[in-house]
BABADO-736608 format. One record per residue (C-alpha): residue number from 1; x, y, z. Coordinates in Angstrom, 3 decimals. Each point is the difference from the previous one (the first is absolute). Last residue first. Layout:
<pts>
[pt NUM,[X,Y,Z]]
...
</pts>
This chain:
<pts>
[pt 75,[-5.677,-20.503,11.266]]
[pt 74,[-1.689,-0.200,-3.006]]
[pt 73,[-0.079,-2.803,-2.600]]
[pt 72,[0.329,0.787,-3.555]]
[pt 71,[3.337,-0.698,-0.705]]
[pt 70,[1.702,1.956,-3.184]]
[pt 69,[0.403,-2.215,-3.054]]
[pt 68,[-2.131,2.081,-1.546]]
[pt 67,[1.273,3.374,0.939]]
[pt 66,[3.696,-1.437,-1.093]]
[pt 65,[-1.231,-0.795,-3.361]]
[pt 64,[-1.392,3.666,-0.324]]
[pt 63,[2.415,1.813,1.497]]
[pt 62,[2.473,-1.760,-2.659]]
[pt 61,[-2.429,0.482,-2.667]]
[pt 60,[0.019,3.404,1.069]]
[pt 59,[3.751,0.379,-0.526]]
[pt 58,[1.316,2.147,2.515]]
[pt 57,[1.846,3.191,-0.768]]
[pt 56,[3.589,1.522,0.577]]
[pt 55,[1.800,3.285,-0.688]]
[pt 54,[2.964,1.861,1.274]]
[pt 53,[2.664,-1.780,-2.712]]
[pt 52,[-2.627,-0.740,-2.360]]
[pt 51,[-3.368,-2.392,-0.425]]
[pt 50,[1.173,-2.946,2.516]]
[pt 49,[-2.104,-2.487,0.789]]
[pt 48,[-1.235,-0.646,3.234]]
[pt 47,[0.002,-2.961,2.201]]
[pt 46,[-2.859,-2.189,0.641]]
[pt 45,[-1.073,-0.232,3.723]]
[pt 44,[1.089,-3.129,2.854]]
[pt 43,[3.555,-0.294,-1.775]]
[pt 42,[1.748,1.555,3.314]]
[pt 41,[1.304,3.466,-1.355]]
[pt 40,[-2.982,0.198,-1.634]]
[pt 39,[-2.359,-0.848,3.305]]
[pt 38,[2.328,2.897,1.308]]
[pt 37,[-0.474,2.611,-2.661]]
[pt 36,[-3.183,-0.750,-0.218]]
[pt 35,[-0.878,0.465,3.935]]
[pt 34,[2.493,3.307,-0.337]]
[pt 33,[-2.420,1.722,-2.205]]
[pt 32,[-2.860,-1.119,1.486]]
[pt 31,[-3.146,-2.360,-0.506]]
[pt 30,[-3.398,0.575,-1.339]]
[pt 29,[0.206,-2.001,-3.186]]
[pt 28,[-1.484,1.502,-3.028]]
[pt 27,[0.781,3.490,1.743]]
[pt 26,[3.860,-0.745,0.807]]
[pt 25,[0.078,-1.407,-3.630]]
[pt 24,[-0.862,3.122,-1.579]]
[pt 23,[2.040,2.332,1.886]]
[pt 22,[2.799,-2.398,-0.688]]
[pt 21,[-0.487,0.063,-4.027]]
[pt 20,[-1.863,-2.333,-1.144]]
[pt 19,[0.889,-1.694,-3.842]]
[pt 18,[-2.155,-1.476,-2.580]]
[pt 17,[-3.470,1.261,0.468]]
[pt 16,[-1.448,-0.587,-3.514]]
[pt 15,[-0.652,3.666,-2.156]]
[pt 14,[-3.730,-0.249,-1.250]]
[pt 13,[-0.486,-0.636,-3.805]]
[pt 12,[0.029,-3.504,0.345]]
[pt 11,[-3.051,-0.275,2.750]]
[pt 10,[-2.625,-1.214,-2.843]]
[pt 9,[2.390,-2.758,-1.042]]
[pt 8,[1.726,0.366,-2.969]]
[pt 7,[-0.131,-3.486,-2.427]]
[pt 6,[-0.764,2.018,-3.176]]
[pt 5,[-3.352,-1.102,-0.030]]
[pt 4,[-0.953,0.174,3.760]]
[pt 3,[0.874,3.840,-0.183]]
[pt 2,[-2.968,-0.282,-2.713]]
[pt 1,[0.328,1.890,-3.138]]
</pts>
């Protein structure tokens, strides 16, 4: 049976990125610790959510949407 058939696309069997953890998201975007902490703290990055009391991730959609609406002019 095709994956097509049973409306499965060919990539449904691999796990989806859903959340980054802050290793993650300093790779994907090259800044610091303390830079995302402070473009949090002033709305310019998306905040994280919280997995326990010690624990927080990104969600990549959230990286995502904010990577696109990112300028692409350089300085």
């Amino acid at each position: 049976m095709k994956r097509d058939a049973i409306g499965l696309s060919p990539l449904a069997d691999e796990p989806q990125r859903v959340l980054a953890r802050l290793p993650a998201v300093l790779k994907m975007t090259g800044l610091g610790r303390s830079t995302i902490y402070r473009w949090i703290a002033d709305g310019s990055f998306p905040p994280p959510v919280r997995l326990g009391p010690r624990a927080v991730a990104w969600r990549w959609s959230d990286l995502d949407q904010w990577t696109r609406t990112r300028s692409s002019t350089h300085h």
